[in-house]
Steps between C-alpha positions, in 0.01 A plus 500: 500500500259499791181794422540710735113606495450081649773537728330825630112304494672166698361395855808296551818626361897349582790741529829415542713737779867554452734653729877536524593711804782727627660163590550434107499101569173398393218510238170449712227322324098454629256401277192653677132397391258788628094505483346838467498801370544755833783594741489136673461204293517216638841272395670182458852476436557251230878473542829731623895425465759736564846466182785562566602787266813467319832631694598689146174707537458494880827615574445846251179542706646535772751752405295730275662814543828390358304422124479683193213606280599209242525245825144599674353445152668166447408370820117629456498267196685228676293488752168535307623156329594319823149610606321333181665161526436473885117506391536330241615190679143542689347300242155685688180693443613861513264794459720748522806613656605777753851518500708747763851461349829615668510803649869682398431876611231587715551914670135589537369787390730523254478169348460103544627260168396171508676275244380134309362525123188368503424474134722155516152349707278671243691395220550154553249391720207721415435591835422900584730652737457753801783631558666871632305531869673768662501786265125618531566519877865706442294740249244610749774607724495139684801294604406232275588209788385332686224351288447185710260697734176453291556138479617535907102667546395236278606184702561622873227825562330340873154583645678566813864575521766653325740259279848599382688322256903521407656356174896425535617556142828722424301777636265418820130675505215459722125577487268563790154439423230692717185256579214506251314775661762741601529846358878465513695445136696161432883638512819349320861545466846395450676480821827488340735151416396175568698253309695765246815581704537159651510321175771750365683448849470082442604542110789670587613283814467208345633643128173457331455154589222537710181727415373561824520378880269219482299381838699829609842254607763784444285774688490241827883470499631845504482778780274847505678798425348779699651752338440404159085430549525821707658655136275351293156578686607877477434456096274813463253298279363366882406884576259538156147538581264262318416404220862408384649203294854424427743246321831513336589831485495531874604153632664336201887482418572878546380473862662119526819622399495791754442242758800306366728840529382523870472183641806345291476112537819347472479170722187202482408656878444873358329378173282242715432841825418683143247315364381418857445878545296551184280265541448675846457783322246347320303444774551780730372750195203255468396538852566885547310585205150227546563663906504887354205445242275258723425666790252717283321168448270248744762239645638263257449122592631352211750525231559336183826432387620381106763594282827316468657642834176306653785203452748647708478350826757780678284802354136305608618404853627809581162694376321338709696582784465899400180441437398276800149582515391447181436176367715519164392178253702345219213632227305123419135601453211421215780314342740803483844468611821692575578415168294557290258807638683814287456287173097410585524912638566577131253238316246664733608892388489303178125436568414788600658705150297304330153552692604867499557540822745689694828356663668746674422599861536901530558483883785300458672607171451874547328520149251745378196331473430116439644343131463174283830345545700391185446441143407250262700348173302277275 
């Protein structure tokens, strides 16, 4: 077992960042090398991949609400295992790892449960594990999400100008970051969906042969709906004042179903106009929201985009038409991509556990007072 005391004394330390988002598809790995021992290191990324995660588990993600006691514990040790033999195909130097699991209930300030046993790393690869990131935040009265804000100040904070960022998971969130010297607060939130209700509208359309609309192809053949986006942009969770979060419990199968009741697809044309219209939906409660929350803010030249809706050619094309003065970037910078900034985000919270630092970002989570993020098994 690594001494924790060295780990704690190293200039150089490599952490591994895992993430599996709302989208349940895929485990996120970035092996990050950082030098230093303040807020901004410098880093190199020695290598990312995103796995596929096993339909058997994914599919249970994805529907968390309908498991048992017995089933969430199952699935915590499942997935802890699945976790363990991903990195241990890495055949790398790993200093430690920060691992974010799989979120399966997350109603803020109640609670947030994050699920993926680490022991199996510690156990049979002798690696210590940070792991648990949320609850600090959710204890000091914070939303616990989003987290990716500090790592967002991090990369993208400008001399000059304000910089906004959106991820595109199963739940959408941007931050706007104020220049360096402004007296204003970095804000973040979840706008709503991105990919969560389109991939249930795809699985069920195409009878669970098909995951989610890839390059966007089913969204380009159907037809709006304008009542139906006018139905779902009523959803009161558009009216909550900041800071707010959300997930399953307010735009998983419960709501998806109620869609379903409404909207009843019967024919290829209505399932194709339905699917169409949420990923409309998608984008519409995107641009309302950054257009609400910005205008407190400098004017925003740029936006970075990542996250697996950043794929989806229908949802892209038509931000930047809602968004037409504002210069919105497929995220490719200092070797971080679309897919692989959330898992770096989390080596990087990872980093700064260990240097003692703290993670969350008040302004944006609602929270108390700052926190360390996470804890450590070793």
């Amino acid at each position: 077992m690594k001494n924790i005391n060295e780990l704690l004394q190293k200039e150089q330390l490599r952490i591994m960042g895992l993430m599996t988002g709302t989208s349940a598809d895929e485990l996120d790995m970035c092996l990050v090398e950082f030098s230093g021992k303040d807020k901004y290191p410098k880093f190199k990324i020695i290598s990312s991949k995103n796995i596929k995660i096993p339909s058997k588990l994914s599919e249970r993600f994805k529907n968390s609400q309908d498991l048992s006691g017995s089933e969430v514990a199952s699935l915590h040790f499942e997935l802890g295992r699945f976790i363990s033999d991903q990195i241990k195909n890495e055949k790398k130097q790993i200093d430690l790892v920060a691992s974010h699991g799989q979120t399966l209930f997350h109603d803020p300030p109640n609670y947030t449960f994050q699920i993926g046993e680490p022991s199996y790393i510690v156990n049979e690869l002798n690696i210590p594990v940070i792991y648990d990131f949320r609850t600090m935040d959710v204890v000091n009265g914070g939303q616990g999400a989003p987290l990716i804000p500090i790592v967002d100040e991090y990369l993208f904070t400008d001399d000059d100008d304000t910089v906004a960022t959106l991820n595109l998971g199963g739940i959408a969130n941007i931050t706007i970051i104020p220049p360096k010297n402004s007296s204003k607060s970095t804000i973040a939130w979840d706008t709503g969906p991105a990919n969560m209700l389109i991939d249930k509208a795809v699985l069920a359309f195409t009878s669970n042969k098909e995951k989610y609309d890839k390059d966007g192809k089913y969204a380009l053949q159907g037809k709006m709906n304008n009542e139906l986006l006018e139905w779902l942009m009523n959803n009161e969770y558009f009216n909550r004042k900041l800071p707010k979060s959300t997930g399953q419990e307010k735009f998983g199968r419960t709501y998806f179903n109620k869609i379903i009741e409404k909207f009843q697809p019967q024919t290829k044309d209505k399932w194709l106009s339905l699917i169409t219209t949420l990923t409309l939906f998608t984008v519409r409660s995107i641009s309302v929201e950054f257009n609400r929350e910005s205008e407190k803010y400098s004017k925003v030249k740029t936006m970075y985009m990542s996250g697996g809706g950043s794929n989806n050619n229908f949802i892209v094309e038509n931000l930047r038409k809602e968004l037409s003065d504002i210069n919105i970037k497929i995220l490719s910078e200092k070797s971080i991509t679309a897919d692989n900034k959330e898992a770096f985000g989390f080596a990087y919270l990872g980093y700064l556990f260990i240097r003692r630092i703290p993670g969350n970002v008040p302004s944006v989570t609602g929270a108390k007072k700052e926190s360390v993020l996470g804890k450590i098994v070793f």
